[in-house]
Each structure stands twice: as structure tokens, then as C-alpha cells.
ROKE-431666 format. One record per atom (N, C-alpha, C): residue number from 1; residue in one letter; atom name; x, y, z. Coordinates in Angstrom, 1 decimal. Example, Ala and Ser with C-alpha at 12.3 -4.5 7.8 and 13.67 -1.06 7.14 Angstrom:
PT   resi   resn   name       xx       yy       zz
PT      1      A      N     13.2     -5.7      7.8
PT      1      A     CA     12.3     -4.5      7.8
PT      1      A      C     13.2     -3.3      7.8
PT      2      S      N     12.8     -2.2      7.1
PT      2      S     CA     13.7     -1.1      7.1
PT      2      S      C     12.9      0.0      7.9
This chain:
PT   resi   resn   name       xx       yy       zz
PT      1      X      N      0.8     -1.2      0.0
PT      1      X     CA      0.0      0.0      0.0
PT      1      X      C      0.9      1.3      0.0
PT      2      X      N      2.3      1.0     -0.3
PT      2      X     CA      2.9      2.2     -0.2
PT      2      X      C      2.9      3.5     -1.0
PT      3      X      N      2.3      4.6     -0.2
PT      3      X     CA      1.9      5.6     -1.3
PT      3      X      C      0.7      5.4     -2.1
PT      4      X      N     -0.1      4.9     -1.3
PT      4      X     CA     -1.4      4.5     -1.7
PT      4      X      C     -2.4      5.6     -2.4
PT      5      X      N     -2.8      5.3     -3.3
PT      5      X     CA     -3.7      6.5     -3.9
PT      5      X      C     -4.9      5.5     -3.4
PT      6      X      N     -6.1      6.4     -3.5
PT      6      X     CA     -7.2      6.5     -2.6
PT      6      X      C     -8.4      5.7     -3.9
PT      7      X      N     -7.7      5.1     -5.0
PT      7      X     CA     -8.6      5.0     -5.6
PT      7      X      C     -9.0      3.7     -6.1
PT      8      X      N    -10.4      3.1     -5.6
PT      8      X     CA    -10.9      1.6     -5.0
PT      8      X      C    -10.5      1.2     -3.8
PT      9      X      N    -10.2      2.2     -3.2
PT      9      X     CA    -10.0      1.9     -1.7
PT      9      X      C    -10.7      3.3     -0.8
PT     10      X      N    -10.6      3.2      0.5
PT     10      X     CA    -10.3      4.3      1.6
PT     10      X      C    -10.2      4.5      2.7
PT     11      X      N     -9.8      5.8      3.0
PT     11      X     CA     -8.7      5.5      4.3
PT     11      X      C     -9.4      5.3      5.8
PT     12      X      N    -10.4      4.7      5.7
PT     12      X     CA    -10.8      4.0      6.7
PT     12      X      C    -10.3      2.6      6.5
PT     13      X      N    -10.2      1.9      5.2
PT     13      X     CA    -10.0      0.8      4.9
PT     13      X      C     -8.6      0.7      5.3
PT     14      X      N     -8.0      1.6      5.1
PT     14      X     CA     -6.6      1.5      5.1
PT     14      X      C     -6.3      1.8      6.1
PT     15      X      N     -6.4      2.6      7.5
PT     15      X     CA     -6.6      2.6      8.5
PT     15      X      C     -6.9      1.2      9.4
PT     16      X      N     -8.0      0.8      8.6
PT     16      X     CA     -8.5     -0.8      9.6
PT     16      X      C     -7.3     -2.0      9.5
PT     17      X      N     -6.5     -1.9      8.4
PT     17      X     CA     -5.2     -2.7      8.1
PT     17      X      C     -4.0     -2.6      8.7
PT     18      X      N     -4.2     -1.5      9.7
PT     18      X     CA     -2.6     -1.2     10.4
PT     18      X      C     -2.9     -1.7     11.3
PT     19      X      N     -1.5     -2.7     11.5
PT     19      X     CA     -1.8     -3.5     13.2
PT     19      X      C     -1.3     -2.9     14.5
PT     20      X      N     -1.0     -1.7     14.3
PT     20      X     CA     -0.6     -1.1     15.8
PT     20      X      C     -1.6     -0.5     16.4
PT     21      X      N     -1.8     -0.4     17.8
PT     21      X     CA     -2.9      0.4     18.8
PT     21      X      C     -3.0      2.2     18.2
PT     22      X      N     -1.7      2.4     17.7
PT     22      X     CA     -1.6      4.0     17.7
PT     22      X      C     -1.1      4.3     16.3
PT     23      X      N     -1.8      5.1     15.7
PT     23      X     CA     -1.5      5.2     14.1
PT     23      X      C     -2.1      6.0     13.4
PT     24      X      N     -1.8      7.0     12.4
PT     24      X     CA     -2.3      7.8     11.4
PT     24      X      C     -2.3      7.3     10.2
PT     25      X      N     -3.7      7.7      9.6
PT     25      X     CA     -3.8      7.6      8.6
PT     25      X      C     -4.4      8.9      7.7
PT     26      X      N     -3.3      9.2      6.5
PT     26      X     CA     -3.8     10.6      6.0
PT     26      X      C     -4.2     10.8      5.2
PT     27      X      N     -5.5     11.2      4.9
PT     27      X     CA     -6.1     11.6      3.0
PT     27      X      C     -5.8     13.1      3.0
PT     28      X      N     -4.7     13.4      1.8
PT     28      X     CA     -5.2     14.9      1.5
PT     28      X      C     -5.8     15.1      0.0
PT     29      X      N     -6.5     15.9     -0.2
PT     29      X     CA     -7.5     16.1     -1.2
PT     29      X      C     -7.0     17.2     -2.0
PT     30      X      N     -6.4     17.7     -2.7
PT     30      X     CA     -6.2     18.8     -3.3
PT     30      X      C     -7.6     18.9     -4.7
PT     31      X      N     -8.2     20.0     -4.0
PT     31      X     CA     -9.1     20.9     -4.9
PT     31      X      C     -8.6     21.8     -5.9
PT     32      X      N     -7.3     22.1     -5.5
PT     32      X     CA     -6.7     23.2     -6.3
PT     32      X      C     -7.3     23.1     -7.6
PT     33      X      N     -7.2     24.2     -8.7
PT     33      X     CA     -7.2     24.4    -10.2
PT     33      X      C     -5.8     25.2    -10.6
PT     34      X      N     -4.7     25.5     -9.4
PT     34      X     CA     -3.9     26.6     -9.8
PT     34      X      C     -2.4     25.8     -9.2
PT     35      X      N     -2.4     24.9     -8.4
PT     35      X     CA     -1.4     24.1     -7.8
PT     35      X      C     -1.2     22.5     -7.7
PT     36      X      N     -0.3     22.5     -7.6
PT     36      X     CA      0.4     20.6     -7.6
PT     36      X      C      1.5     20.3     -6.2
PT     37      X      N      1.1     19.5     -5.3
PT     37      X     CA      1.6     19.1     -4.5
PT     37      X      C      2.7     18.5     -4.7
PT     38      X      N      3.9     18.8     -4.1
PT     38      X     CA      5.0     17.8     -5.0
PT     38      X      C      6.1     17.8     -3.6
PT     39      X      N      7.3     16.7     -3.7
PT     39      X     CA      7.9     16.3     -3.2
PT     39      X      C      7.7     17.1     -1.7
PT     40      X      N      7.5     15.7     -0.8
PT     40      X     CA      7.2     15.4      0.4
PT     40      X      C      8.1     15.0      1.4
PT     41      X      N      8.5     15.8      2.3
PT     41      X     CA      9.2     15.7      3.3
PT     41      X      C      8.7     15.2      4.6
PT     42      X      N      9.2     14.3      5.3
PT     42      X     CA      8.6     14.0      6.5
PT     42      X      C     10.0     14.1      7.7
PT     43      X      N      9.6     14.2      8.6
PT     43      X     CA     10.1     14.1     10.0
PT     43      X      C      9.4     13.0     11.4
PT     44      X      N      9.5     12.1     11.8
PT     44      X     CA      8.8     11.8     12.8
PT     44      X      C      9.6     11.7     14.4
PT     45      X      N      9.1     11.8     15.4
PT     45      X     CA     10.0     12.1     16.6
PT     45      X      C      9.2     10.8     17.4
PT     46      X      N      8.3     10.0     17.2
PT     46      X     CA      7.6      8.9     17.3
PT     46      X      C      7.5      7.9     16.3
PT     47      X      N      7.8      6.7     16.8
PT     47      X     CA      7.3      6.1     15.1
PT     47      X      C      7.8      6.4     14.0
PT     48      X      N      7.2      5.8     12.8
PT     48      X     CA      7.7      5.9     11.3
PT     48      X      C      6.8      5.9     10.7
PT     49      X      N      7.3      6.2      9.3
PT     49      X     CA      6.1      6.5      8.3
PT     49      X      C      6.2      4.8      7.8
PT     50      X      N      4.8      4.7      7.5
PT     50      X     CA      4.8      2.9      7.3
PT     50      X      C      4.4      3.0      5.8
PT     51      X      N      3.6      3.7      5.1
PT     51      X     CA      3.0      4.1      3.8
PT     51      X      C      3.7      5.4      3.2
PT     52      X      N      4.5      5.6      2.6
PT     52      X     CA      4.7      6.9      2.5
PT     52      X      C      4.1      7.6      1.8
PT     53      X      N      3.9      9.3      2.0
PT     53      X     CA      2.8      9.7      0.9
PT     53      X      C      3.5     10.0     -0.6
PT     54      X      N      2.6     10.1     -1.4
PT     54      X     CA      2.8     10.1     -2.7
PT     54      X      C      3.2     11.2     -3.1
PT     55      X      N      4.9     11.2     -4.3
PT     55      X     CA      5.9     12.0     -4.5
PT     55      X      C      4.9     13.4     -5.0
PT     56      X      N      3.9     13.2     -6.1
PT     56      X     CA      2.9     14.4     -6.4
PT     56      X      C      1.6     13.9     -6.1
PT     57      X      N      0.8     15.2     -5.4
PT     57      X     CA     -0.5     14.9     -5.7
PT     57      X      C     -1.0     16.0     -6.7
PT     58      X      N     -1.6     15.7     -7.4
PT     58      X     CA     -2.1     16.1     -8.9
PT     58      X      C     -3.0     17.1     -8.9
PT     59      X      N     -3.6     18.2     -9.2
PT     59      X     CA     -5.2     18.6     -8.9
PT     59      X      C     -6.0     17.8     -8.8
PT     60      X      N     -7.1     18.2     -8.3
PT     60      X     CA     -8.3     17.4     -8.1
PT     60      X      C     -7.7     15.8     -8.0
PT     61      X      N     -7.0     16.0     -7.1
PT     61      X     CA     -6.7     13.9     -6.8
PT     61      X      C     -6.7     13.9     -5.0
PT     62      X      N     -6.7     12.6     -4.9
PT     62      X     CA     -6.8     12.6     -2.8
PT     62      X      C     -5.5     11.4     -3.1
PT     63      X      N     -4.7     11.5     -2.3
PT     63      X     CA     -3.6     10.7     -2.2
PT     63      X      C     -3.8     10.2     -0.8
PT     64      X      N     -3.0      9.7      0.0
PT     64      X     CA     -3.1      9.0      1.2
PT     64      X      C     -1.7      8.9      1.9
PT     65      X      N     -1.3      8.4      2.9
PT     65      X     CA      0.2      8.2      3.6
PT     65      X      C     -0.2      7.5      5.4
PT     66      X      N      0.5      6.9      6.1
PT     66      X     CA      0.3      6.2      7.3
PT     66      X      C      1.4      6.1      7.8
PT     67      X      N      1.5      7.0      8.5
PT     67      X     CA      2.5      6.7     10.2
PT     67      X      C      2.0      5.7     11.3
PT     68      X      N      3.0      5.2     12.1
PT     68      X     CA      2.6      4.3     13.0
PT     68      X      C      3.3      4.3     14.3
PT     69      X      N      3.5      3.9     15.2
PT     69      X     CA      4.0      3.3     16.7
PT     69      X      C      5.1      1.9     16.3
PT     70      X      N      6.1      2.6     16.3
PT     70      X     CA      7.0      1.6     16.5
PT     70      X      C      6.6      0.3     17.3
PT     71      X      N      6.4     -1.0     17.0
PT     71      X     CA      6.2     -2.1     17.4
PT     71      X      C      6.7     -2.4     19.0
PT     72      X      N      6.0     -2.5     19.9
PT     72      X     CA      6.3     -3.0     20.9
PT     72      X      C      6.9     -1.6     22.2
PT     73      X      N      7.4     -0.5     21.7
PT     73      X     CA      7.4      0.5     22.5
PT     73      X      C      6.5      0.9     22.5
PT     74      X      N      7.0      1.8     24.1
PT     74      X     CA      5.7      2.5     24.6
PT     74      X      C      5.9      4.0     24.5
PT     75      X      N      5.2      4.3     23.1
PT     75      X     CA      5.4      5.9     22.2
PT     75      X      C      4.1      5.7     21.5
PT     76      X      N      4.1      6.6     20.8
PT     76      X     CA      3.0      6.7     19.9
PT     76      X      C      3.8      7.6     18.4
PT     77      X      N      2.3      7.9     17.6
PT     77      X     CA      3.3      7.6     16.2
PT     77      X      C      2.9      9.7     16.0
PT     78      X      N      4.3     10.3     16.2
PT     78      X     CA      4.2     11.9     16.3
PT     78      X      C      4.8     12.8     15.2
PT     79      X      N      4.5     13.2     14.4
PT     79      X     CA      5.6     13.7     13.5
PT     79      X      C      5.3     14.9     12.4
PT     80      X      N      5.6     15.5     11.9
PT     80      X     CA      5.0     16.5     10.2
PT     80      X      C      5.5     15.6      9.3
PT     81      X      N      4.6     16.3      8.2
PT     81      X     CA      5.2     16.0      6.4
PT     81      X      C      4.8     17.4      6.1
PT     82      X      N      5.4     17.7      5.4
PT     82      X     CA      5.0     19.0      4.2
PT     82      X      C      5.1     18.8      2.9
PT     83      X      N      4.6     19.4      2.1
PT     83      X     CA      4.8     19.3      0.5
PT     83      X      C      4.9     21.4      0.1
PT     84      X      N      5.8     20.3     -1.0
PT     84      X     CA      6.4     21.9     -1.9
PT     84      X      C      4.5     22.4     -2.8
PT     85      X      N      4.1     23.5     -2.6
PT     85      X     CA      3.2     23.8     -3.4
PT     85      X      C      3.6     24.7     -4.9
PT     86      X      N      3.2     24.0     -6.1
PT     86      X     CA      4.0     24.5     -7.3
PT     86      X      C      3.1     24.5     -8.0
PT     87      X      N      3.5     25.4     -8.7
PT     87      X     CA      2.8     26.0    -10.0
PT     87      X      C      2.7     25.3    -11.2
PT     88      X      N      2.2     25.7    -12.3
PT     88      X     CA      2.2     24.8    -13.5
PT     88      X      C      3.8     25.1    -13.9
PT     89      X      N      4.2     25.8    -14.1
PT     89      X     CA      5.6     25.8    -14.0
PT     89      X      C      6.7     26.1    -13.1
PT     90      X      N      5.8     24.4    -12.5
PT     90      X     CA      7.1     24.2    -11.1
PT     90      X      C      7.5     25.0    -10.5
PT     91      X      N      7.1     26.7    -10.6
PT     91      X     CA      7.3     27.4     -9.8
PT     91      X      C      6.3     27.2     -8.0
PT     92      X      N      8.1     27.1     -7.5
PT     92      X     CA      7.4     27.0     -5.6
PT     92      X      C      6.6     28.6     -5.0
PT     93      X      N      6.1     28.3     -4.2
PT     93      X     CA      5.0     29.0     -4.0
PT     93      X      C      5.0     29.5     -2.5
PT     94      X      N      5.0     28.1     -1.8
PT     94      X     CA      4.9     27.8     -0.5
PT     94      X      C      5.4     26.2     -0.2
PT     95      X      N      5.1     26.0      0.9
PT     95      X     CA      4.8     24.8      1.4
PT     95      X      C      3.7     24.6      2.3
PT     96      X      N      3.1     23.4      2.3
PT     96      X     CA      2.1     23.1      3.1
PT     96      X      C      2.7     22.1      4.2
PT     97      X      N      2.0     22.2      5.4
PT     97      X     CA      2.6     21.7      6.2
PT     97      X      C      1.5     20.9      7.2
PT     98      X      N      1.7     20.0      7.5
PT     98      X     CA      0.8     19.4      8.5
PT     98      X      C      1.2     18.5      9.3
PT     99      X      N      0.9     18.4     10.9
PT     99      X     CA      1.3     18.0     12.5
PT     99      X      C      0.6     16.9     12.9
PT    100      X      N      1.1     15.8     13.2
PT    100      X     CA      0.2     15.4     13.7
PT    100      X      C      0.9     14.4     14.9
PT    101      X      N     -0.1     14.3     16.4
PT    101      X     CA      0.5     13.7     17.6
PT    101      X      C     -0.9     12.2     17.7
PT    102      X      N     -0.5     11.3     17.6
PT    102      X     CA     -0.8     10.1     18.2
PT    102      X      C     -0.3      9.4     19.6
PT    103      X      N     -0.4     10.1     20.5
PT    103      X     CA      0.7      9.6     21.8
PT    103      X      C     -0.1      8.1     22.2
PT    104      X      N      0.8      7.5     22.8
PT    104      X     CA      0.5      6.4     23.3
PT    104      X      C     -0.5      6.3     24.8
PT    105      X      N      0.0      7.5     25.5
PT    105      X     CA     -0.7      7.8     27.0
PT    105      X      C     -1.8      8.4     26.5
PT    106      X      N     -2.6      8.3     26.6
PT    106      X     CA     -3.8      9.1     26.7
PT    106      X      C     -4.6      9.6     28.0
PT    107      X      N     -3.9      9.2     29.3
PT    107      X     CA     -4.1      9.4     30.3
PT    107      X      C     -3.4     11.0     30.7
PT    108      X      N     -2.5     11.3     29.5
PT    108      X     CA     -2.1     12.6     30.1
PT    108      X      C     -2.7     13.7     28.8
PT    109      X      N     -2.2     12.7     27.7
PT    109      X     CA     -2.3     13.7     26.4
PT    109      X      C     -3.4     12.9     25.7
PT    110      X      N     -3.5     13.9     24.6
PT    110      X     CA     -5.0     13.7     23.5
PT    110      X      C     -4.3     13.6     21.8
PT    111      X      N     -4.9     13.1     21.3
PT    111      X     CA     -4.6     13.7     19.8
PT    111      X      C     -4.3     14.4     19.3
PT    112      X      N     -3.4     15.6     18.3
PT    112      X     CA     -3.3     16.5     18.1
PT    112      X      C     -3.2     16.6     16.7
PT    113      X      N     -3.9     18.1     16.1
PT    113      X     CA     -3.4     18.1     14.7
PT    113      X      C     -3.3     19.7     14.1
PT    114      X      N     -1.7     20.2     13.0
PT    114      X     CA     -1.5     21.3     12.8
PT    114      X      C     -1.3     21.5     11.5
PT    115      X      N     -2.0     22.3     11.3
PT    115      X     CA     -1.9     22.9      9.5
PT    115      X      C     -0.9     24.1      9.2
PT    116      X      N     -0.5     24.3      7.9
PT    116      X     CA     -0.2     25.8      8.0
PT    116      X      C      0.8     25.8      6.8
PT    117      X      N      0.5     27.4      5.9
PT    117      X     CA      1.1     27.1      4.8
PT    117      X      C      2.4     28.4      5.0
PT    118      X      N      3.6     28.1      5.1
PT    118      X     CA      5.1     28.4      4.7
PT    118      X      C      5.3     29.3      3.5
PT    119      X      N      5.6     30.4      3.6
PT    119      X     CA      5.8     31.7      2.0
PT    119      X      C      7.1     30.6      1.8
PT    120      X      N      8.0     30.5      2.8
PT    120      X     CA      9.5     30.2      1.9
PT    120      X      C      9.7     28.9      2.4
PT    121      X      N     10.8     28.0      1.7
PT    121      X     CA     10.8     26.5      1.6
PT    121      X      C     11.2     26.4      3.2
PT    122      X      N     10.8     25.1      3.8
PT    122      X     CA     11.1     24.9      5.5
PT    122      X      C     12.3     24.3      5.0
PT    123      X      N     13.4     24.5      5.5
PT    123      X     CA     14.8     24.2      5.5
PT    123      X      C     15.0     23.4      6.3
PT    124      X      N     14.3     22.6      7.3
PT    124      X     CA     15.2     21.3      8.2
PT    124      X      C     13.2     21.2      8.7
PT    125      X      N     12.7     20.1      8.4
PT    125      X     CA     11.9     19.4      8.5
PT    125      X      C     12.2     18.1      9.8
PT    126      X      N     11.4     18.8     11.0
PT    126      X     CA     12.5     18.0     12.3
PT    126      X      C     11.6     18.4     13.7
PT    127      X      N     12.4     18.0     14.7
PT    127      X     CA     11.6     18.2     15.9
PT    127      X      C     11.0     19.6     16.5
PT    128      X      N     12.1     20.2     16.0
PT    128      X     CA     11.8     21.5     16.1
PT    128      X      C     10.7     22.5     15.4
PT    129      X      N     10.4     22.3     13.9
PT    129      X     CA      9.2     22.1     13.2
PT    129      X      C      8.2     22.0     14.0
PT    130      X      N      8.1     20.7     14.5
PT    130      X     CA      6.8     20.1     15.2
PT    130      X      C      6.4     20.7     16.2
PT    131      X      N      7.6     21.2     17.5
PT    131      X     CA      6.9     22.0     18.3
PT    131      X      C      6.8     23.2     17.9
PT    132      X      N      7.1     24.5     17.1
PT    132      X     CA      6.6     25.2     17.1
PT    132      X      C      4.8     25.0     15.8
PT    133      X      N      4.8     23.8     15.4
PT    133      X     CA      3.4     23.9     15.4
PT    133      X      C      2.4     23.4     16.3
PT    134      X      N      2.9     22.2     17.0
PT    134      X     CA      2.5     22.1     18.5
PT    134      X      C      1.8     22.7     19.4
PT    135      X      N      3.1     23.6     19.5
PT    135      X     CA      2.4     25.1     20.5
PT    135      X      C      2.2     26.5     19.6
PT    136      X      N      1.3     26.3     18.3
PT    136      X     CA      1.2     27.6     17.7
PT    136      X      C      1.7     28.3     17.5
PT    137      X      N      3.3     27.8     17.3
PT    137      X     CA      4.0     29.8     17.5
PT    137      X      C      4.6     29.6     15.4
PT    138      X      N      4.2     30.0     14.6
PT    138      X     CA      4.4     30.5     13.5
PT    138      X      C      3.3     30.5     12.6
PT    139      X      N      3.2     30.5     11.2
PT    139      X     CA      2.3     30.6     10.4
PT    139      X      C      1.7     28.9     10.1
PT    140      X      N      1.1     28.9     11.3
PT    140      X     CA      0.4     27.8     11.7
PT    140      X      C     -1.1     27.3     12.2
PT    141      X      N     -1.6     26.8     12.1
PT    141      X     CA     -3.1     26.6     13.2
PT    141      X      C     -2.9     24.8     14.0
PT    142      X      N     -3.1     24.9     15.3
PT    142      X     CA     -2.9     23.7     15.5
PT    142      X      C     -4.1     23.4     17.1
PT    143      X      N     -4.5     22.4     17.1
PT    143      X     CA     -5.5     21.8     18.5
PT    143      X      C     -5.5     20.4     18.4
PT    144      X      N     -6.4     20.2     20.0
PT    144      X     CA     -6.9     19.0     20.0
PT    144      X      C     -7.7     18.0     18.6
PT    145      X      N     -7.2     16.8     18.6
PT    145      X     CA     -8.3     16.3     17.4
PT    145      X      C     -9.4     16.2     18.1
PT    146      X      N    -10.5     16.4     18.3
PT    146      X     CA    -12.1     16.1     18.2
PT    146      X      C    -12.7     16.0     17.4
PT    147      X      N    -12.2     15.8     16.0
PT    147      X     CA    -13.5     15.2     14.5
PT    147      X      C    -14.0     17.3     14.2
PT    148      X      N    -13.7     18.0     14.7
PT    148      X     CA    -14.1     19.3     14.3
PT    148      X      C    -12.9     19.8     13.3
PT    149      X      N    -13.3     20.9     12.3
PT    149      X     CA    -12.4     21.4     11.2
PT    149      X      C    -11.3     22.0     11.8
PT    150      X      N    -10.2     22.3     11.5
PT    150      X     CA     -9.6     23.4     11.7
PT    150      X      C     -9.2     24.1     10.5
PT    151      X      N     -8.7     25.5     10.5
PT    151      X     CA     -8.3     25.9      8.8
PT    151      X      C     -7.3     26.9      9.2
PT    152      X      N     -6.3     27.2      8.2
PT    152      X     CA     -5.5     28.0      7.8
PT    152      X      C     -5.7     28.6      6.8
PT    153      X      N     -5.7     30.1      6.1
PT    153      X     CA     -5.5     29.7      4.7
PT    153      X      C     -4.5     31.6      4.8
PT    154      X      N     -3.6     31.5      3.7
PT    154      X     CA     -2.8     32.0      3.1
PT    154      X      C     -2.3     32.2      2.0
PT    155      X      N     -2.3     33.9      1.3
PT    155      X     CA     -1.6     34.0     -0.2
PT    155      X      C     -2.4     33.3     -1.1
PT    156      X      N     -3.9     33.4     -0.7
PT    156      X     CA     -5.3     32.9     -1.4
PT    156      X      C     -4.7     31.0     -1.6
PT    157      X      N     -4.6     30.3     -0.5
PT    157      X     CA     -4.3     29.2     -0.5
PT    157      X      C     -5.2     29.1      0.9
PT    158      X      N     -5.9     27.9      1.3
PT    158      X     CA     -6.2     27.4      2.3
PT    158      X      C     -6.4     26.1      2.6
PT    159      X      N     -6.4     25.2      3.6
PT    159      X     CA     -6.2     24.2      3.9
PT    159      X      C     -6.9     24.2      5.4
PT    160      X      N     -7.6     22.6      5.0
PT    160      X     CA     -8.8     22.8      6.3
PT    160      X      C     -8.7     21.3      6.4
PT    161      X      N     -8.9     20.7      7.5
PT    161      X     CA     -8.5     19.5      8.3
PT    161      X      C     -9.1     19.0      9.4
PT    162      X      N     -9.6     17.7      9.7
PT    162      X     CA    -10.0     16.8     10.6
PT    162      X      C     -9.2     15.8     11.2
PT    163      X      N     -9.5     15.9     12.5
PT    163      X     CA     -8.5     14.4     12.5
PT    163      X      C     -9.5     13.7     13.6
PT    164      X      N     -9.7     12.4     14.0
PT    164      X     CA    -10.2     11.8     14.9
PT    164      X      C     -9.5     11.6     16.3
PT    165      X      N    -10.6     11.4     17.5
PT    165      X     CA     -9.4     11.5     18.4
PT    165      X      C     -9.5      9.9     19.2
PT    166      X      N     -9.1      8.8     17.7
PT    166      X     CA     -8.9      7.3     18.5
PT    166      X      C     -7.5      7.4     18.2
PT    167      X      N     -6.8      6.4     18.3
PT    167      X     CA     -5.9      5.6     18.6
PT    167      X      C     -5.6      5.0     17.1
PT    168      X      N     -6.5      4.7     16.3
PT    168      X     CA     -6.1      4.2     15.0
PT    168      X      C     -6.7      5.6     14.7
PT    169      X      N     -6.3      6.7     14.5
PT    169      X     CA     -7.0      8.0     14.1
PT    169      X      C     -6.9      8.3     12.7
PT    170      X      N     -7.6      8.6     11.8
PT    170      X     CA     -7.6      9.1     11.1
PT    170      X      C     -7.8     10.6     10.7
PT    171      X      N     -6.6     11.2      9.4
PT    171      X     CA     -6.7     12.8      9.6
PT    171      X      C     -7.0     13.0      8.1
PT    172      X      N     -8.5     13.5      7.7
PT    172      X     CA     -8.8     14.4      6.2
PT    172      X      C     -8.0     15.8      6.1
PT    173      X      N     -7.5     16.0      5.4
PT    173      X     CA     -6.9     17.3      4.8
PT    173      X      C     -7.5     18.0      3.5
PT    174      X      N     -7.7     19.0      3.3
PT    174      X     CA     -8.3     19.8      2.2
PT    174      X      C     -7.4     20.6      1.4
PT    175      X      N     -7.1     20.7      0.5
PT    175      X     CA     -6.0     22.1     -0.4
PT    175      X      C     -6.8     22.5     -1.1
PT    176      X      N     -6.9     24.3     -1.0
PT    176      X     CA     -7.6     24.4     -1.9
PT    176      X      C     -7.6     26.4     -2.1
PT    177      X      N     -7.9     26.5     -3.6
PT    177      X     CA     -8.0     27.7     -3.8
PT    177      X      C     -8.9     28.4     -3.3
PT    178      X      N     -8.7     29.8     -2.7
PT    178      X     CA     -9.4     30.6     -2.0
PT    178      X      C     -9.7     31.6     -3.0
């Protein structure tokens, strides 16, 4: 399923097939008519990416990607990905950026998830990334998952997102022209 596109399948399905307690699974949707999602950077400080997401996502296409809980530790699966946002002629734009915390304790912590779109390329995609979208400090939006939207949008780009707040959680993502 690596780099699974979303199509005869979905990411609930693909979600129900990861065997760890703690795991993300991601659909992003790009609506765009004016941008192309392209090479994808990840970082995780939990876990690993088990699916990786797909090198472009196309206009109007949903691609997919799945992080997980390292086997047998007691972590949960924590980390960003971003994509370069480009023009018809490969011209960068931005980046998009999105957070997401699956901890293993849920007795202390909850689910978490962060959006947010970058004017200039992110230069070191890393732990450091994560917490300042974590704790909101840059051109970011980030909370609790409770199945409610959250949105960013910037430089007539916006991006709007869901995540669930289980344990095999699933997170919808939106790209899209403003």
C-alpha cells in the first residue's frame, strides 16, 4: 500500500489494516485548479512513516500516507510532512505543512493536529518544526483532534482538516483555492 492513492480503496479501509494500537492515517484532497503538491518531506519524533505519501499529488486527486508506533514501544506515532506547493511551471510557491500527535498515554495527552502554509521552503523538517506547530507559534493553526475542522488559509491558499481523536485516528486534509 505504499503511497497508496485512494482509488478503490479508503482511508478508513486502510486505516482498519494497520496492526498497531496508535497510528495515522492521511487523505489529502487537493481541490486546487492553480497548484500541484510535490515532493514530500517527513520528519517523525515517534514512530515511522509505514506508507509513505505520494511523491505528487495532482489537482483534483486525494492521495493518502500512514504513520505508526514503532512495534512493541511504549510511544505513539508523532511527526509532520509538508509538500512543496507549485505552479504549472514548477514554480514554488509555498509549502504546506501538516502536524500530527498520536501519543500512546492518553491518560495525560489527546490527539493532536496542525496545519499551515510556509511563504519560503522549510529548511530542516524536524523536531523543532513540530513543536513550534504544536504550541502555535508560527504561520500555523494547530488543537486538539475532536473530529471538528480546523483551517489555515494564506496567499489565497487554504487548507482545512480533521482528525479523529482514537488511537487508530484518522486525519482528512483539504488544499484548496481561496
Amino acid at each position: 500500500m505504499a503511497g497508496e492513492s485512494l482509488r478503490g480503496t479508503s482511508i478508513e479501509n486502510i486505516s482498519r489494516n494497520i496492526d498497531t494500537i496508535r497510528n495515522v492515517s492521511i487523505q489529502i484532497t487537493n481541490f486546487s485548479d492553480m497548484y500541484t503538491l510535490a515532493n514530500p518531506r517527513v520528519h517523525t519524533s515517534s514512530g515511522y512513516c509505514l506508507n509513505p505519501p505520494q511523491p505528487t499529488i495532482a489537482k483534483k486527486t486525494s492521495e493518502s500516507c500512514s504513520f505508526t508506533k514503532t512495534p512493541y514501544a511504549v510511544r505513539g506515532s508523532v511527526g509532520v510532512l509538508t509538500y512543496a506547493i507549485l505552479t504549472d511551471e514548477r514554480q514554488r510557491v509555498g509549502e504546506l505543512v501538516i502536524m500530527f500527535s498520536v501519543p500512546y498515554d492518553y491518560i495525560q495527552y489527546n490527539n493532536h493536529l496542525g496545519l499551515g502554509i510556509c511563504e519560503e521552503e522549510i529548511s530542516c523538517v524536524d523536531h523543532v518544526l513540530f513543536h513550534q506547530m504544536y504550541y502555535g507559534k508560527g504561520p500555523f493553526t494547530a488543537t486538539e483532534a475532536t473530529g471538528s475542522e480546523i483551517m489555515y488559509s494564506s496567499r489565497g491558499i487554504c487548507v482545512k482538516g480533521t482528525m479523529s481523536p482514537a488511537g487508530k485516528a484518522i486525519m482528512k486534509v483539504e488544499f484548496r483555492d481561496l
